[in-house]
Each structure stands twice: as structure tokens, then as C-alpha cells.
N, C-alpha and C positions, 0 to 999 in steps of 0.2 A: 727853296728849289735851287739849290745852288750845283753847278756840274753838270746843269739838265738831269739831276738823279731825283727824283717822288717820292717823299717817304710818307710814310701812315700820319704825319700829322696831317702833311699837305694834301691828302685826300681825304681827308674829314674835313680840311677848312676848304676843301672843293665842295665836298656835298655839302654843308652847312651855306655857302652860297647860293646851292639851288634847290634848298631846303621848300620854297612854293613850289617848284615845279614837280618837286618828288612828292610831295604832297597830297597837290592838285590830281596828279598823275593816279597816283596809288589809291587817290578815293574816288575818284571816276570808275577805274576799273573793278573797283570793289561794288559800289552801286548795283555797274553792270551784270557783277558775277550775282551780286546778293539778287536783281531781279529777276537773273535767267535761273536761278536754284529754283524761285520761288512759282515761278510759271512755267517752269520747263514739265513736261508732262510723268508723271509717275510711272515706274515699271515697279512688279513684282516678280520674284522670280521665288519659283518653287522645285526642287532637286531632288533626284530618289538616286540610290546606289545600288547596285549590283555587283557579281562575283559571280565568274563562269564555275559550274561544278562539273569535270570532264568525264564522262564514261570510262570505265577500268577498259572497255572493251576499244575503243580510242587511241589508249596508250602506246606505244612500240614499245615491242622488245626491247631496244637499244637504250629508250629512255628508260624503261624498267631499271634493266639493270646499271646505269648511270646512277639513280635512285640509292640503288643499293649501296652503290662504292661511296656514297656523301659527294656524288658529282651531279645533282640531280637537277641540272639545268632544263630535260628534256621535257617536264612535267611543266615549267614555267611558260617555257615557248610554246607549247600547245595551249593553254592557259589566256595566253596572250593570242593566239590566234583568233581563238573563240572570240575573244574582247573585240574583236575588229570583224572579225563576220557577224557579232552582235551590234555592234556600230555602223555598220556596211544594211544590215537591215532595217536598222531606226531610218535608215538617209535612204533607202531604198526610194523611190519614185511608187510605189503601191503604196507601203504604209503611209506616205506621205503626201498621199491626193485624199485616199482614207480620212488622213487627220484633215485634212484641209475643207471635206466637204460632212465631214460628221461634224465641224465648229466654227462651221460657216466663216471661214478667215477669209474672203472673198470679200466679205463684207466689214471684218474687222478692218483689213487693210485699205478698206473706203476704196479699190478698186473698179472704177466704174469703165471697165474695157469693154463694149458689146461680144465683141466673140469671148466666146466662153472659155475657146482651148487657149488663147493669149492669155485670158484673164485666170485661169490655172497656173498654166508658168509662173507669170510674177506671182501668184499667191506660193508656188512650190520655190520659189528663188526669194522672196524675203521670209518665209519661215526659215529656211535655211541660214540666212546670212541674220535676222533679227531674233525670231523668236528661240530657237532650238542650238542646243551647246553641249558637245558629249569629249569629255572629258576623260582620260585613258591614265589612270596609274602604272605606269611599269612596274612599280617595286611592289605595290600589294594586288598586284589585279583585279582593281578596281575599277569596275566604269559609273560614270556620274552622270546623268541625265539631268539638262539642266533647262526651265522653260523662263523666260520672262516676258509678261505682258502687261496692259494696264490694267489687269485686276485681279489680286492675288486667287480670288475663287477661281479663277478661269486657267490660272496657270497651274494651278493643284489639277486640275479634271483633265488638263492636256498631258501632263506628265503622269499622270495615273493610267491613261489610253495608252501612252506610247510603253508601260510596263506591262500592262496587258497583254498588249501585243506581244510584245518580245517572251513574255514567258509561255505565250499559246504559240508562237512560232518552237520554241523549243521542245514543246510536248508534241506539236501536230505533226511537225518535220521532218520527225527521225526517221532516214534512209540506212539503216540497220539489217543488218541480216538477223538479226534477232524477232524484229518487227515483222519482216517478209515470214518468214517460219510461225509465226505466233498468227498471222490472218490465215497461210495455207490451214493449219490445223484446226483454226476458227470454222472454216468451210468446209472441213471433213469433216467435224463431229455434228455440223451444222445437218450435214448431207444424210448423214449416219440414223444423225436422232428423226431428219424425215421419214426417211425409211420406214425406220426402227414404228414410229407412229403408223403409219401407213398400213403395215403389214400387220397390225395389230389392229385397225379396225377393221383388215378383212377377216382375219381370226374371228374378231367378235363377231361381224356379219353371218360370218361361214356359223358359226355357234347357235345362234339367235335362228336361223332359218331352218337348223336341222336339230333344233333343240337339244342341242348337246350342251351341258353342263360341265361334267366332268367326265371326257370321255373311255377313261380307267375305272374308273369306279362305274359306269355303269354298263361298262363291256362285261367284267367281271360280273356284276348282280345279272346280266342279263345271259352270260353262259348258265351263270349257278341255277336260276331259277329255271330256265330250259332244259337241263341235265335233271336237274329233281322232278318236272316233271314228266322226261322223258322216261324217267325211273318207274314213274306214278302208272304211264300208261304200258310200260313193258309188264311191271308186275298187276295192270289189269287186263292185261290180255290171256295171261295164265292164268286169272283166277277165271276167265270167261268162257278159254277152251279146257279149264277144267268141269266147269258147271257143263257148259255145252254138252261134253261126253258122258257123263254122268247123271246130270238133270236136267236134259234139254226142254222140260215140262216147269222149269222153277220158275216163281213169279217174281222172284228179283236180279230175274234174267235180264227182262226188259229196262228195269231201273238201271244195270251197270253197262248195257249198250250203247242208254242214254248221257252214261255219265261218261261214255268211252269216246262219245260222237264232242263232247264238249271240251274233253281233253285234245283231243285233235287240234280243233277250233281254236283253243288257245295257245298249241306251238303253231298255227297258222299265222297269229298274228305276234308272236315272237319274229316269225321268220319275213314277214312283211310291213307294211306300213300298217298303225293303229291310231284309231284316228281318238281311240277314247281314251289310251295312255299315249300321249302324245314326247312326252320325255323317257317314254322305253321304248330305243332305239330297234330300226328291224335287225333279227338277225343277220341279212343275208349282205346288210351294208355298211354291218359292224368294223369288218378290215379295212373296207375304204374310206371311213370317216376315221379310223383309228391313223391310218399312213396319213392322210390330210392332215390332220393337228397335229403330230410328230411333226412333218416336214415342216408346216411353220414354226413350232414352238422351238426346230432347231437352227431357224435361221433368226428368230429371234436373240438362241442364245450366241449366235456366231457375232449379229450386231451387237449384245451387250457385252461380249469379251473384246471387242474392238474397239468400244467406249472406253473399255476400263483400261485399254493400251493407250488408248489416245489424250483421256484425261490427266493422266500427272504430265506427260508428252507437251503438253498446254500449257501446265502451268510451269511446266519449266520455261519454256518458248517465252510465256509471262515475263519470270523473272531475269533471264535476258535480255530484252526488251529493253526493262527499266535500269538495268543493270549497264546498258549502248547509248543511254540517250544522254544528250549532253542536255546539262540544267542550268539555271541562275539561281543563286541564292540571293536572297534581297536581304539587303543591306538597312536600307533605312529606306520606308516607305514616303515616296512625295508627300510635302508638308505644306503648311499652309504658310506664309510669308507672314512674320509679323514687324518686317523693319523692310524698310524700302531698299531696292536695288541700285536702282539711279531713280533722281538723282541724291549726291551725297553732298549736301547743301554744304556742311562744317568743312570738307574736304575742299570742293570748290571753293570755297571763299575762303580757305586760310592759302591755297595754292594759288590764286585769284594775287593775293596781297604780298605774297612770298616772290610772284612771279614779275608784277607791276610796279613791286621796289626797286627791285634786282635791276631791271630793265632799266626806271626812270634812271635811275643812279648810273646805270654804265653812261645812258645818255648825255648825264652830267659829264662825267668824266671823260666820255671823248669830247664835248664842245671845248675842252677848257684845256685840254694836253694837247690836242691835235695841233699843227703849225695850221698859221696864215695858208700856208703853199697847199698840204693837204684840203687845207677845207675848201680853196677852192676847187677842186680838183675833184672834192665829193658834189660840189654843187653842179660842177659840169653835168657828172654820172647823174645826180640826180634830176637835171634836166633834159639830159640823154632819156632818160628811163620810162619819162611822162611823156614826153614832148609827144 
């Protein structure tokens, strides 16, 4: 040590003088480290990733065409947005009284506050600051959910919750015009097809009371047969005021008067109600049951042309919809932990032994460089410090 200058020999034959104390030193705190690895309490952590997938409908213009020029920073920063309104709802104070009371962390955290709304807080402020970890990639817009607790099953079933969520927040949420237009149209065709039903069992009703089947087809049968026999009884009246004037003495005079009285009788009940053909409609109410089913059968078809404008109308509404809603694509589904999070025993105790050398050894080498004058001068402080 000649000069007062230290060179590397004279600090090796420093620390080789205090070779027990660095020893002693370095294996005490090793002990200490190797007991606290061995008894300090286990976490597990389990992590799932996600990736915002942005609506085209979302987009701006401006970024669009950024895009286009290979300056397409605008897609990123929206991207990144999403990542942080997705992270902004994991940390939300809903989702996060949700998680707290669907896995009883009240009572994981051994909590035993009596009021309930205190004993919520600290269960919503140590998930926060212990169990829960969301982790933001700028460069791949990536988010990382991350949970650890003492028991890997338990940290898998939290971080699977908090995926849930976020991906039913994404599906439920979308404030879209695409969405608003696809429920209005939901509730027209809804209104429409009421209707539509409605006015069709008063149809059937109206049908079923006045025994109308088909009321064309038997307007028709029921003019033809009243004209044929309207025919029946004009050419037996001629043949009866021909017999009349001619053989008013003939004996099948009275047979074709008879048969003329029965001809009657039965455009009678063409022309009325019958009660013994009950589906041969009367004549006289033929045009009014006929306008009746027209009128409905053409508001029927006024509603079924309004269906068939409304239906594609829908499924467009549909696929705008889906086409506006911002998504996540999952990345890697929460895992089940198969190596421990903390503690990390071999880390500890080589950092432990790395740290308790270092240390001993400076110790060495101030006692042994520092002057007479400094040291006391640290004893003062030192006694200053306690005293």
C-alpha cells in the first residue's frame, strides 16, 4: 500500500483477512433466504391474451386513407384505444365487485371488517394492487390478463371470468347505428307478422261462421246452378202455358205445377239461407261475403309485400351490425399454471448469496481503508442515528 494507492492485490489480502466475517455473513443470509423461499406462501399465476378486432365501420376516413399511402398509423391508434377501454373495463369497479363476490375474495383475503361496504373496498383495492395484472403491448396490440393467487385452479377460473366478461361486454355494448336500425326493423316485422296473424284468424273466423270455403269457386257454382235452373223453370213455364192453352184437361198438368212449385222452392233457397246445404252460400249475400274476403285477403297481401321489403332490409341491418362492433380475438386461452410464480426459491437464494457477499466484503473493505479520523466520525453518526 505504498502512496496510499490500493491495488487488487491489497484487496484480496483485505478480504482474505475477513474471510469469517464474509463467511459467517454470506451463510446467515443464505439460511435466511433458503427458509423464507421454503415457507413463504406459494402464488400461481394464470394469463390469457387478447387482440382488439376494430369495426371497418369505426375506422375514419383519414385513417383509411393513411392506410392506403403505407402511413397507416391510424388503424394502430384506434387499436390501442380499444386496448385501454378494454383494460379501463376489466378495472372497472362493476366487473370488479362481480369478481369479488362471485369468488368470495372477502374471504380469501381473510378480511374480517363487519361493515360490508369497507370490507368491499379493501377486497376491490387488494385485487387490484395483488391479484389482478393487465399488461398492454404497444407494438402488437396485445393485452395480457394476468391473475395470481394460492391456487393455480382458482387463478385459471378468475382469469377465465374476467375473459368472459370482456368478450360479452364487447358483443352486448355495441352502441352502433347499425344495431339501432337492425332492433327498429326487429320491431316492425315483429308488429307486421302480429298483424299479419291476427287478420288471418279473423279471416278464418269470418270463413268458419259463414261457411265459406272457397269463396270463388263457390260464388261461381252458385250463380251456374241458379242460371241453369232459372233456365229449367223459364222453359217450364212455356211448356205449361203451352199445355194450359191447348190441354187445360191434361193429367200431367198437375205433375209439372208440382214440379214448377219445387223449382221455385229451390231458387228460394239459392237466394236465402239453407239450412240443409249449409256450405251453398245464399244468393243475396253472395257480393257481401265476396268484398269481405277480398278486403282482407288484400290486406293480407299489402302485409306480405311489406315482409318481403322489410326482410333483406333486416338482414342487411344484421350484417352491419356485426360488421360496427368492435371484437377481441383471443389469443391464448387462461392456462392452468404448472411452475410457480413466487416464490422463485433458486433466484432468491442465488440473489440472497450474490447480494450478502457483495455487501459483507464492502463492509470488509471500508473497516480497513477508512482513516482512524473517519471512523470515528462514523461512530458519532452512528450513535447520533440510535441514540
Amino acid at each position: 500500500m505504498n502512496d496510499n494507492k490500493v491495488g487488487f492485490l491489497d484487496i484480496l489480502i483485505l478480504l482474505a483477512k475477513g474471510k469469517k466475517f464474509i463467511f459467517f455473513f454470506t451463510l446467515i443470509a443464505c439460511i435466511i433466504a433458503v427458509a423464507y423461499a421454503l415457507l413463504a406462501t406459494e402464488r400461481w399465476m394464470s394469463e390469457t391474451t387478447v387482440t382488439p378486432i376494430a369495426s371497418q365501420g369505426a375506422m375514419s376516413m383519414a385513417s383509411g386513407l393513411l392506410d392506403g399511402l403505407g402511413l397507416g398509423f391510424g388503424s394502430n391508434v384506434n387499436l390501442r384505444a380499444l386496448n385501454l377501454k378494454n383494460s379501463a373495463v376489466l378495472k372497472s369497479r362493476t366487473v370488479t365487485e362481480n369478481t369479488v363476490r362471485k369468488f368470495d375474495l372477502v374471504n380469501y383475503f381473510n378480511i374480517a371488517e363487519p361493515d360490508t361496504i369497507k370490507a368491499m373496498e379493501i377486497a376491490i383495492s387488494r385485487f387490484h394492487n395483488e391479484l389482478l395484472d393487465i399488461l398492454l403491448n404497444v407494438e402488437t396490440n396485445f393485452m395480457t390478463i394476468r391473475i395470481t393467487t394460492r391456487d393455480r385452479l382458482f387463478s385459471q377460473q378468475i382469469a377465465q371470468h374476467l375473459l368472459d366478461t370482456l368478450v360479452e361486454y364487447t358483443q352486448d355494448n355495441a352502441n352502433s347505428v347499425g344495431r339501432q336500425k337492425r332492433e327498429l326493423l326487429e320491431r316492425r316485422v315483429n308488429q307486421i307478422t302480429k298483424e299479419m296473424l291476427e287478420l288471418l284468424d279473423v279471416l278464418k273466423h269470418y270463413q268458419i261462421t259463414h261457411n265459406i270455403v272457397e269463396i270463388e269457386r263457390q260464388a261461381l257454382a252458385l250463380i251456374t246452378n241458379h242460371s241453369r235452373i232459372l233456365e229449367e223453370l223459364f222453359l217450364l213455364d212455356l211448356e205449361l202455358n203451352l199445355i194450359e192453352q191447348t190441354l187445360p184437361n191434361s193429367p200431367s198438368l198437375a205433375g209439372m205445377q208440382a214440379r214448377r212449385v219445387a223449382i221455385v222452392e229451390t231458387l228460394r233457397g239459392f237466394e236465402h239461407a239453407n239450412n240443409d246445404t249449409p256450405f251453398m252460400l245464399p244468393l243475396r249475400d253472395a257480393n257481401v261475403h265476396s268484398f269481405t274476403i277480398q278486403e282482407k285477403v288484400f290486406n293480407l297481401e299489402i302485409y306480405k309485400k311489406i315482409l318481403e321489403t322489410l326482410h333483406p332490409q333486416l338482414e342487411l341491418a344484421r350484417l352491419e351490425e356485426i360488421d360496427n362492433l368492435d371484437r377481441v380475438e383471443i389469443i391464448d386461452l387462461p392456462n392452468l399454471a404448472g411452475q410457480r410464480a413466487f416464490p422463485r426459491r433458486a433466484l432468491i437464494c442465488v440473489l440472497t448469496f450474490l447480494v450478502s457477499f457483495l455487501f459483507s466484503s464492502g463492509c470488509v473493505l471500508m473497516v480497513n481503508l477508512v482513516s482512524d479520523e473517519d471512523k470515528l466520525k462514523l461512530r458519532e453518526l452512528w450513535k447520533s442515528l440510535f441514540r
